[in-house]
N, C-alpha and C positions, 0 to 999 in steps of 0.2 A: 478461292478464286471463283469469278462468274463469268460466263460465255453468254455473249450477245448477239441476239444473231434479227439485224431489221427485214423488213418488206415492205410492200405499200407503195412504193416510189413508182411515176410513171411522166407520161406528158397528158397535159392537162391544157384546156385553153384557162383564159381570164374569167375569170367569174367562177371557177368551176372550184370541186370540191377531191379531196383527199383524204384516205386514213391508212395513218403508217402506222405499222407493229412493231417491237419491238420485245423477242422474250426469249429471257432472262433463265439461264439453266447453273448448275453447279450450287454451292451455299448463297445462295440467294436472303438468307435470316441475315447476313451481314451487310446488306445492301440499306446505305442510310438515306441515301437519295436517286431518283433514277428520271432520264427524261431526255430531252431533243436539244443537237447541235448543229447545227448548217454552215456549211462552205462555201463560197461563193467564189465562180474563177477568179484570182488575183486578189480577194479578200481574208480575214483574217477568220477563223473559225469563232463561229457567236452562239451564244447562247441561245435557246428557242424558248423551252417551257422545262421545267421539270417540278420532279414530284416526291415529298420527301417521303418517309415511312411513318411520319406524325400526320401525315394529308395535306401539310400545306402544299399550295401549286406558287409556281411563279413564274413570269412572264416577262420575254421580252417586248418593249413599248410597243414594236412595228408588228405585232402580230395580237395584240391586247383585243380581246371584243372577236376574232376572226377563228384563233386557234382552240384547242380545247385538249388537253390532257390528261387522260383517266388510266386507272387502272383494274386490272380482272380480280377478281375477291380474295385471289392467292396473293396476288401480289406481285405476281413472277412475269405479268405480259405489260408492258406499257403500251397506249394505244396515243396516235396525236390526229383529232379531228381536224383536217386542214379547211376552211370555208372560202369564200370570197377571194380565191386566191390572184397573186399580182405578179406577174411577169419580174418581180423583185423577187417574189420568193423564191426564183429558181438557186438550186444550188446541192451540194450533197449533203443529205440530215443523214447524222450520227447518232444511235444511241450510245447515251452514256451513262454510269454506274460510279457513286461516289460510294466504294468498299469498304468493311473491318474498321480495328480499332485505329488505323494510321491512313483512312480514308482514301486507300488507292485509287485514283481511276482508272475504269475499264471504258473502252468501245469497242464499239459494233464496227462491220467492214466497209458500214456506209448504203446509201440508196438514194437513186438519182430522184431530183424533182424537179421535170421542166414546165413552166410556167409560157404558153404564146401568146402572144399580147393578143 
């Protein structure tokens, strides 16, 4: 099992910048892929960026060219570099963990990210 525990979340105006943490304790060696999910009030939970254990990244459209997703040389902290941000990105980011041989998901408790126009 892996415990996720984020940070970083704050209010932010338009244009402004963010980085949320997200790190990862417990067998973390079975962690295949790790990275960002955002909720928006009355919207459905979406995908942000994540980051597999081979390096590929992946990105959702509305945040392509803005966001940046790295990881610490263990491998055990996720980081999401927020830029240019837009009164759309408000919402609660999730870290998430696709686990072990039967790819559990794990999340984090969540962290607020408010966007003023």
């Amino acid at each position: 099992q892996v415990q996720l525990v984020e940070s970083g979340g704050d209010l932010v105006q338009a244009g402004g910048s963010l980085r949320l943490s997200c790190a990862a304790s417990g067998a973390t060696a079975s962690i295949h892929s790790i990275g960002w999910y955002r909720q928006a009030p009355g919207k459905q939970r979406e995908l942000v960026a994540t980051s597999s254990s081979g390096g590929h990244t992946n990105y959702a459209d509305s945040v392509k060219g803005r966001f940046a997703i790295s990881r610490d040389n263990a491998g055990n902290t996720v980081f999401l570099q927020m830029d240019r941000l837009k009164p759309e990105d408000t919402a609660v980011y999730y870290c998430y963990a696709d686990w072990g041989w039967m790819h559990r998901p794990y999340w984090g408790q969540g962290t607020q990210v408010t966007v003023s126009p």
